[in-house]
C-alpha positions as CSV (number, residue, x, y, z in Angstrom):
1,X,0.0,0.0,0.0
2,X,1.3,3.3,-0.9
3,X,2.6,5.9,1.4
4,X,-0.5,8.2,-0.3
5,X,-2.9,6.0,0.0
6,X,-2.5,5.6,3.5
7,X,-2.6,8.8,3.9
8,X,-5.6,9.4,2.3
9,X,-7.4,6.4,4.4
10,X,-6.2,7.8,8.0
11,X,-8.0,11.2,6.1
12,X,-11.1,9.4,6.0
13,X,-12.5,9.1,8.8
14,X,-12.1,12.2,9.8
15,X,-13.6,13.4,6.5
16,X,-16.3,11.2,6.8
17,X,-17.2,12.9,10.6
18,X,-16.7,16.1,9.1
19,X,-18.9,15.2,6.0
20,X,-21.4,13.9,9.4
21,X,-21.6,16.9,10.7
22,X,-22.0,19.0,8.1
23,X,-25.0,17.3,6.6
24,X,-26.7,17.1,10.0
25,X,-25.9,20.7,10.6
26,X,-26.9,22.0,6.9
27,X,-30.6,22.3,6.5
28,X,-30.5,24.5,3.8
29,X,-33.6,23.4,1.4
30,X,-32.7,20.0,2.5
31,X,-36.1,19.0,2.6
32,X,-36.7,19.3,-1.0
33,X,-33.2,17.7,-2.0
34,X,-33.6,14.6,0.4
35,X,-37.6,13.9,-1.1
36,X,-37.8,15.2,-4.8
37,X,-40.8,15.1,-6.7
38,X,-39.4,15.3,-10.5
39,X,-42.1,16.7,-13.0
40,X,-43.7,15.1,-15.5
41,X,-45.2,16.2,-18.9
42,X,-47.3,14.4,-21.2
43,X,-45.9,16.1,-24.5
44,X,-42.4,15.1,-23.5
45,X,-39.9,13.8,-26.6
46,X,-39.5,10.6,-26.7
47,X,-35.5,9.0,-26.9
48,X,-36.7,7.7,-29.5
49,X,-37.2,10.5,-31.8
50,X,-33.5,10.9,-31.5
51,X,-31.1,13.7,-29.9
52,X,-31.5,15.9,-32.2
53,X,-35.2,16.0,-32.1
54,X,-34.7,16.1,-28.6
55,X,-32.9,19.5,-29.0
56,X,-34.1,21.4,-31.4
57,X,-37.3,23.2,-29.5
58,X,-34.1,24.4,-27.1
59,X,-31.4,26.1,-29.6
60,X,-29.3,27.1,-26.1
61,X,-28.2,23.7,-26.0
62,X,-24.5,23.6,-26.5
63,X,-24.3,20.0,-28.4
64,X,-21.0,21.2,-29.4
65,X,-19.7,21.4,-25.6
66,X,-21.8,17.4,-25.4
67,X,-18.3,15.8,-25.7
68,X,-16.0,13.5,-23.4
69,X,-12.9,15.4,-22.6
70,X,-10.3,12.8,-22.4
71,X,-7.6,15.3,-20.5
72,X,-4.9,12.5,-21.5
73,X,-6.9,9.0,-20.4
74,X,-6.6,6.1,-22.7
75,X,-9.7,5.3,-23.2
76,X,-9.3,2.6,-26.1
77,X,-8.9,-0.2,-23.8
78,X,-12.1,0.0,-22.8
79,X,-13.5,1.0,-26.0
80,X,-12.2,-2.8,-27.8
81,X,-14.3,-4.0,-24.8
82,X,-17.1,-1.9,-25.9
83,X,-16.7,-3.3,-28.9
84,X,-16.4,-6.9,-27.8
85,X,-19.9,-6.9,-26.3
86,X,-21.5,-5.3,-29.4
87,X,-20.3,-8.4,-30.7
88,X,-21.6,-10.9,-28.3
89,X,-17.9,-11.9,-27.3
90,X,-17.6,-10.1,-23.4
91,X,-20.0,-8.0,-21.0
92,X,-19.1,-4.2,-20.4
93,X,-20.4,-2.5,-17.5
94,X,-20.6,0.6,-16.4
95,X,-21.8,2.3,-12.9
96,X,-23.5,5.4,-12.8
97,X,-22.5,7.2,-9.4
98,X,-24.9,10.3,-8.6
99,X,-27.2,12.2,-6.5
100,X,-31.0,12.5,-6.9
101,X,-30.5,13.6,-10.2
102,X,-29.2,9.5,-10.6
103,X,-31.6,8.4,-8.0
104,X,-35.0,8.7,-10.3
105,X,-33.2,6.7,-13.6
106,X,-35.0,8.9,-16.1
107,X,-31.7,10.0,-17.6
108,X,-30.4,6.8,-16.8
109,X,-32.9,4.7,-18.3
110,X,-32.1,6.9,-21.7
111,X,-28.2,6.4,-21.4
112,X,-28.7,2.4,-20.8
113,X,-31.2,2.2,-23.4
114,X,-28.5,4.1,-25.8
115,X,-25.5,2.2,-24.9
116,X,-27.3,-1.1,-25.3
117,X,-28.1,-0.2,-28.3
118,X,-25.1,0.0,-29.8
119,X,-23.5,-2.8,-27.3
120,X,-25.7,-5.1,-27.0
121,X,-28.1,-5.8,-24.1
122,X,-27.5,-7.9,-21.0
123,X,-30.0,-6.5,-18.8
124,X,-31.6,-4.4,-16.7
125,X,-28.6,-4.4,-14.4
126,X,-28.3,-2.8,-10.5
127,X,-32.2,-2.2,-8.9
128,X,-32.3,-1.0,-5.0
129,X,-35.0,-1.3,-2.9
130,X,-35.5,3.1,-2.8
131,X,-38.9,2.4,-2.1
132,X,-39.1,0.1,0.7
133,X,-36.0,2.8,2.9
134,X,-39.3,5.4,1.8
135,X,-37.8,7.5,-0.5
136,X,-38.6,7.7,-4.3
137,X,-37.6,4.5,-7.1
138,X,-37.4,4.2,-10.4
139,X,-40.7,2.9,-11.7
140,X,-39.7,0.3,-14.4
141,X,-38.9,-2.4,-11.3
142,X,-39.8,-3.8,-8.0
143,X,-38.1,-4.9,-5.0
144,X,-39.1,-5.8,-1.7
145,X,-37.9,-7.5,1.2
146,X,-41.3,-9.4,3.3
147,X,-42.0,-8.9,6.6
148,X,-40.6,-6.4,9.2
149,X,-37.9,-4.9,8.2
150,X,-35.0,-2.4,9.3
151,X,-33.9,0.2,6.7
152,X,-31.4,3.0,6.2
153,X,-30.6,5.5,3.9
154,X,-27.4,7.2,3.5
155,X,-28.1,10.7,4.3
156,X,-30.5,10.0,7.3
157,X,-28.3,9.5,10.3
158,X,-27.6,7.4,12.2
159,X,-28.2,4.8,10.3
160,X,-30.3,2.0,11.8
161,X,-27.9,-0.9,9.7
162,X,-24.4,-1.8,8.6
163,X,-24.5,1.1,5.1
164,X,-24.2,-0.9,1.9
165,X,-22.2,0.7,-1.2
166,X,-25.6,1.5,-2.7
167,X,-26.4,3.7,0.0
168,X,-30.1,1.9,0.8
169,X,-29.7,-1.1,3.3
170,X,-32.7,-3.1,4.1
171,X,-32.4,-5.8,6.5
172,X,-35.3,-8.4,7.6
173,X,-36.1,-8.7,11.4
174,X,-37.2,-12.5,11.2
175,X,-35.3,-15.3,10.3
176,X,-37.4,-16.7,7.3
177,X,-38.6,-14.0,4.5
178,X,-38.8,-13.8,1.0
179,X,-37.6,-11.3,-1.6
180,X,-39.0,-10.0,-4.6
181,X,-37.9,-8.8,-8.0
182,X,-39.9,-8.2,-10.9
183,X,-38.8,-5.7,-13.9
184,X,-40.4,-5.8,-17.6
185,X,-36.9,-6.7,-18.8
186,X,-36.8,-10.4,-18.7
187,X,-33.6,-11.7,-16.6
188,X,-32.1,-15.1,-16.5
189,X,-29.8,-14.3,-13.4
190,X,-30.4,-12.9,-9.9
191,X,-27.2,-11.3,-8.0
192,X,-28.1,-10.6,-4.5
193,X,-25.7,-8.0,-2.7
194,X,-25.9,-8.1,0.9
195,X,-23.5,-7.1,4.2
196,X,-23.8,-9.1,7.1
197,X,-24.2,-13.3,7.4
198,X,-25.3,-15.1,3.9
199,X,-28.7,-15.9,3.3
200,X,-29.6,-19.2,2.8
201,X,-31.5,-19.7,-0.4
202,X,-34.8,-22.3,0.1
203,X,-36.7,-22.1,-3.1
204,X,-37.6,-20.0,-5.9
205,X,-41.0,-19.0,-7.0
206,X,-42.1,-17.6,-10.7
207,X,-45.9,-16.9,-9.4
208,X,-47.1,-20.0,-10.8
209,X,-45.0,-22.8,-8.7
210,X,-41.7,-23.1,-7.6
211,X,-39.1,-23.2,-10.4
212,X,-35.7,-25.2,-10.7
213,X,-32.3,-22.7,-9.5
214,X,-28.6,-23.1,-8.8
215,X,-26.8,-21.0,-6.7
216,X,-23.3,-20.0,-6.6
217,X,-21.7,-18.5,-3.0
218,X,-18.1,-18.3,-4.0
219,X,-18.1,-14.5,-3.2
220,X,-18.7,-12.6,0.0
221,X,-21.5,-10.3,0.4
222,X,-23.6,-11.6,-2.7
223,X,-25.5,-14.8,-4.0
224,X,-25.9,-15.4,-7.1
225,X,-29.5,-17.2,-8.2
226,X,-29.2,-18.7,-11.4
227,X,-32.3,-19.7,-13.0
228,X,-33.4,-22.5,-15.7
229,X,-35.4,-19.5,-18.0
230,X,-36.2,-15.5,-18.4
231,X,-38.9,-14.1,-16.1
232,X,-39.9,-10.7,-15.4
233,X,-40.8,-11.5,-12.0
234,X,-39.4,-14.2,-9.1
235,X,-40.0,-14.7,-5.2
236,X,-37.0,-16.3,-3.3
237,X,-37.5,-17.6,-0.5
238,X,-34.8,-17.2,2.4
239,X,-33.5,-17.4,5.7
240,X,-31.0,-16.0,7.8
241,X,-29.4,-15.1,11.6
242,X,-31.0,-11.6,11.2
243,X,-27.6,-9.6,10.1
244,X,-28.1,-9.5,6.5
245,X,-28.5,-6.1,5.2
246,X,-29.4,-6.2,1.3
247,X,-28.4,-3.5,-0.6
248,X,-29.7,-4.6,-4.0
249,X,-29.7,-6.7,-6.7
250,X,-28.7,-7.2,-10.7
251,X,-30.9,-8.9,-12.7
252,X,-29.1,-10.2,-16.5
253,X,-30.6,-11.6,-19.1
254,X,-27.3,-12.5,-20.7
255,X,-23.7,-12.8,-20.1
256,X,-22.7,-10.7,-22.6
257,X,-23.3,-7.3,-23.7
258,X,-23.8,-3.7,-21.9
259,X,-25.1,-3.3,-18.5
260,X,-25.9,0.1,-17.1
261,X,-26.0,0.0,-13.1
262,X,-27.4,3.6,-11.6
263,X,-26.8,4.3,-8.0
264,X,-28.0,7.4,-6.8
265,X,-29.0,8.7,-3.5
266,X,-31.0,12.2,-2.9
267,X,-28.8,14.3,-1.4
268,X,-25.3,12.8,-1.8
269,X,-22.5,14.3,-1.9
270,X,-18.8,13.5,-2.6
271,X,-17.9,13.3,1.4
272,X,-21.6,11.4,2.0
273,X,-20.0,8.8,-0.3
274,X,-16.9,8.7,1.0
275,X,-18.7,7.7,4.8
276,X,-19.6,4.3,2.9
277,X,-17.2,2.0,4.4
278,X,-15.9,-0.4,1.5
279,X,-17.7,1.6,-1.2
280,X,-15.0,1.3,-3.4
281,X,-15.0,-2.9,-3.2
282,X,-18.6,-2.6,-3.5
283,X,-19.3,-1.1,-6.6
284,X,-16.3,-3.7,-7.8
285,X,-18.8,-6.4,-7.7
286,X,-20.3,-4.6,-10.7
287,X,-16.6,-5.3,-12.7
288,X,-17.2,-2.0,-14.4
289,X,-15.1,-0.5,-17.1
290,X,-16.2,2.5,-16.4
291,X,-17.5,4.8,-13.5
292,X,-19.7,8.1,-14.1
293,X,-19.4,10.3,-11.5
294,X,-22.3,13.0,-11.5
295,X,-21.6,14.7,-8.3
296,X,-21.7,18.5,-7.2
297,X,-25.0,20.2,-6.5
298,X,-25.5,19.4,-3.2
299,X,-21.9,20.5,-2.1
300,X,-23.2,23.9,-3.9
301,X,-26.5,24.3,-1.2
302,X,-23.5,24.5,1.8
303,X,-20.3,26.3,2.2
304,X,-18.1,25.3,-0.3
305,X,-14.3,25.0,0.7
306,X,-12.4,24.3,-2.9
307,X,-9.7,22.4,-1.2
308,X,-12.1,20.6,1.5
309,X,-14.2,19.6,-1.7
310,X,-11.1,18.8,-3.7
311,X,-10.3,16.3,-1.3
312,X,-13.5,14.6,-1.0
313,X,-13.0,14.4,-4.4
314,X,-9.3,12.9,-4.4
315,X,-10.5,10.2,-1.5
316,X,-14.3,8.7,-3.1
317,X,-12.2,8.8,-6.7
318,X,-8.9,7.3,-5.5
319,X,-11.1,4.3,-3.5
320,X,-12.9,3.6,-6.8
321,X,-9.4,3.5,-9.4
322,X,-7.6,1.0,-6.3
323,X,-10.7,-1.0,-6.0
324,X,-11.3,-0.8,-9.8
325,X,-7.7,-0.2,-11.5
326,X,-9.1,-1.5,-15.1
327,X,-11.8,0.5,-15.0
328,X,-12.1,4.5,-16.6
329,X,-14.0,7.2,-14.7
330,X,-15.5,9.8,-16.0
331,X,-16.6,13.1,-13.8
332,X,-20.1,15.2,-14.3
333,X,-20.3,18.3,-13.7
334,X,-23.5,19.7,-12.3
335,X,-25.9,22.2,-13.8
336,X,-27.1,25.8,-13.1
337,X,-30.1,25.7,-10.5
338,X,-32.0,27.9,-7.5
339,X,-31.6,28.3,-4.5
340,X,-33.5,30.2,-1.7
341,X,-32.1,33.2,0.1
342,X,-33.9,34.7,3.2
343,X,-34.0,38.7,3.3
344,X,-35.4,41.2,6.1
345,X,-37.3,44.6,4.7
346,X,-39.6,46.6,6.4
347,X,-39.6,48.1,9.6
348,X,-39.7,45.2,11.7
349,X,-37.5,43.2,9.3
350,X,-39.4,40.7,9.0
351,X,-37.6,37.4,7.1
352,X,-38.8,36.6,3.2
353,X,-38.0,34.2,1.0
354,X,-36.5,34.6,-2.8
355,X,-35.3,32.7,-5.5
356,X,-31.8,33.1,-7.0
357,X,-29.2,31.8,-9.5
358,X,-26.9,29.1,-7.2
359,X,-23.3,31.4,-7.6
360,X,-21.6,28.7,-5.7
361,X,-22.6,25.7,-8.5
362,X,-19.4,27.9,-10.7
363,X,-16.9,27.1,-8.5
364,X,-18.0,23.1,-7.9
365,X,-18.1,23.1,-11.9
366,X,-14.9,24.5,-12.0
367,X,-12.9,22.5,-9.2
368,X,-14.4,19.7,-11.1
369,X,-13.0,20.8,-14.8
370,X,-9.6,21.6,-12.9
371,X,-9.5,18.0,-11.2
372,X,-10.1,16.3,-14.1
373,X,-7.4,18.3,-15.9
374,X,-4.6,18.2,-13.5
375,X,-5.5,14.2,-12.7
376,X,-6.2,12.9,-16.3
377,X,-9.6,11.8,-15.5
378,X,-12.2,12.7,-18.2
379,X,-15.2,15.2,-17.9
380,X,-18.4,15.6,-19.2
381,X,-19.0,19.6,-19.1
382,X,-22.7,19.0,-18.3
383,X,-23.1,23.1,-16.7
384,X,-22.0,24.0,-20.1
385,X,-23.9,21.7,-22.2
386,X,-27.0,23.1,-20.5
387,X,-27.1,26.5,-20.3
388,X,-28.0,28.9,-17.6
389,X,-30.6,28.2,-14.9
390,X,-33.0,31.0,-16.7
391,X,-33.1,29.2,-19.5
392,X,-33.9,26.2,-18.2
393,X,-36.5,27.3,-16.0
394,X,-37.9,29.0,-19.3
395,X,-38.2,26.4,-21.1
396,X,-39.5,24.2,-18.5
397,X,-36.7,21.8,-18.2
398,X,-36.0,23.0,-14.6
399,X,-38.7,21.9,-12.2
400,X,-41.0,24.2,-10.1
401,X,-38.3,23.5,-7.1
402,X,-35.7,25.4,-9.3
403,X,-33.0,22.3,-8.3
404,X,-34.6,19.2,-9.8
405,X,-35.0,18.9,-14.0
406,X,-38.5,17.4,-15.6
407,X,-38.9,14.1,-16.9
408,X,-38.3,15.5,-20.5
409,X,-35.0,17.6,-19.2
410,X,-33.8,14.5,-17.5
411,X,-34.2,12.4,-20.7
412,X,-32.5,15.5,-23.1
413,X,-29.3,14.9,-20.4
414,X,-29.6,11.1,-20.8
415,X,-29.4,11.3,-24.3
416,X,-26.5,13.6,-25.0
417,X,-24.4,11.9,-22.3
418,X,-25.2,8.7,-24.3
419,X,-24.5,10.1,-27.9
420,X,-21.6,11.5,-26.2
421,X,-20.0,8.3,-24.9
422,X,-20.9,6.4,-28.0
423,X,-19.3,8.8,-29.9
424,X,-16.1,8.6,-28.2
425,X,-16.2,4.5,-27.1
426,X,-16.8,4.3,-31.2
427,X,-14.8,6.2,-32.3
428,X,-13.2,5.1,-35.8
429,X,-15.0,1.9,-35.2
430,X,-18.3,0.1,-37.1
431,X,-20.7,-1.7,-34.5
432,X,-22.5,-4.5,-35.9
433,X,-25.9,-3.7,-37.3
């Protein structure tokens, strides 16, 4: 181990109480970061009308900005393995790290849906039971842990269990349950992800009867449930000594292919991340080749410290390249929003409430741009891409809140990021038709 790295993991924990601290101490708007409601509209573009159908009713768009910028990574390892999988012959993976703005999958769905299409699909990848820790899931799967149960969520301290690397734990409070996964994307393959004592696996259920499975425990913290056909939907039925946390689980429908796996968490942060012990080994399990990282709004609703958020940065990213050295990462950087500000006026100065351009989401953009730069890690320029907050709002792809996008602006992002990363994982390449 490094003299650096060292360093950096004696930093951590007091980073991580810092990070504590800071979240429990920071109210500001936290309400409406920690429980989002994104907007829908009914005459939103469909991804499938294509990106630039996508942007032409917003001509500020910068699609000339929607570009990876390498800053000296070799990225053509992984792009022969992007390559591989379009051809049936390996799996590539990637992990999208975020916030809220990750949390609800509406750009993620769009970027999976993207990449698969050009490399081939293997499945619906990472789902996390969001809804059962009461908070907000994406709505294209279901899972759910029977009976009582104990759940945490990373930015509610303390945290009631051990904190898996997805940042949702739920763990059952009697010793024979069952759990539940359906999605409309047919899977072949269940991967449970747990901390804690290993389940133990009884019998597996399609609705209809109980249905043949093998099961492979060769790796600590998962179980993987191998079954004898595609469903959309299967009941396992399980027991254990009450210490298993389950974080989540990735459903494949093949073993080769792309697989998208979105982890977000409303409110997150770099250091909320970085108080995940073994985040880096968790996401691991997921093999990726490579790691978005769409951090950076929520740092901008505190005080922001360039070199205290410079080395949140340097510890979460450093954990992920030693747990994941083959993999690439690519950094986010976050768009213009709102923010309240309270003002006194009249004679008894009495407090108000207004709505203003978040000044300090420059700086996080630009102590991203910098990082990235000086560390050789590629960015996506997302604040420019996107315009100013105005703009946005205008145009309604800013929600009422003034933080969160709509549905439609979510799927706009989804789809540039994905044009984006084809365009540079393809580059001077043909991908079979």
């Amino acid at each position: 181990m490094s003299k650096r790295h060292i360093i950096l993991l004696a930093a951590a924990a007091i980073l991580r109480a810092v990070a504590v601290a800071q979240e429990e101490c920071d109210s500001t708007q936290s309400e409406l970061r920690l429980n989002p409601v994104i907007e829908a509209e009914v005459t939103a573009v469909a991804p499938a009308d294509g990106v630039a159908a996508l942007c032409a009713p917003y001509p500020f768009v910068d699609r000339d900005a929607s570009r990876i910028q390498l800053n000296g990574a070799d990225w053509s390892v992984i792009a022969d393995r992007f390559r591989l999988a379009a051809c049936d012959s390996g799996m590539f993976s990637v992990v999208y790290l975020g916030d809220s703005h990750v949390q609800a999958d509406f750009a993620g769905a769009v970027l999976r849906e993207r990449l698969q299409e050009e490399g081939g699909k293997a499945g619906r990848g990472l789902i996390i039971p969001f809804r059962q820790a009461g908070t907000n899931q994406p709505s294209d799967y279901a899972l759910t842990v029977s009976g009582p149960v104990t759940t945490s969520k990373l930015l509610k301290r303390p945290w009631a269990t051990e904190m898996p690397f997805t940042g949702i734990g739920v763990r059952p409070d009697v010793r024979s349950f069952s759990v539940k996964a359906a999605c409309p994307t047919l899977f072949s393959s269940i991967r449970l992800f747990y901390e804690g004592s290993a389940p133990v696996l009884n019998s597996v259920s399609d609705g209809m009867g109980e249905i043949p499975f093998s099961v492979t425990d060769s790796v600590a913290g998962e179980t993987l449930v191998t079954l004898d056909r595609s469903l959309p939907s299967v009941t396992l039925r399980m027991a254990s000594d009450r210490t298993t946390v389950f974080a989540g689980a990735e459903l494949l429908a093949d073993t080769v292919g792309t697989a998208v796996h979105s982890i977000g968490n409303n409110g997150a942060t770099y250091s909320s991340y970085n108080c995940i012990e073994g985040l880096g080994e968790g996401i691991a399990r997921l093999a990726p080749d490579l790691i978005v990282v769409a951090l950076g709004t929520n740092e901008a609703f505190g005080r922001v410290v360039t070199s205290e958020f410079e080395d949140a940065m340097e510890m979460l990213l450093d954990e992920l390249q030693t747990a994941s050295p083959e993999a690439q990462l690519l950094l986010v950087t976050p768009v213009q929003c709102y923010r309240k500000v309270y003002r006194r006026r009249g004679r008894k100065k009495r407090r108000y409430a207004v709505s203003e351009v978040n000044g300090r989401i420059k700086p996080v953009r630009d102590a991203i741009m910098e990082f990235g730069r000086t560390h050789g890690i590629a960015v996506y320029d997302h604040y420019t891409v996107a315009g100013c907050a105005e703009q946005l709002s205008g145009n309604r792809l800013l929600g009422k809140d003034g933080v969160h996008f709509t549905a439609s602006a979510y799927r706009l992002w989804g789809a540039l990021l994905g044009e984006a990363l084809i365009e540079e994982l393809g580059r001077g390449k043909t991908f079979p038709q």
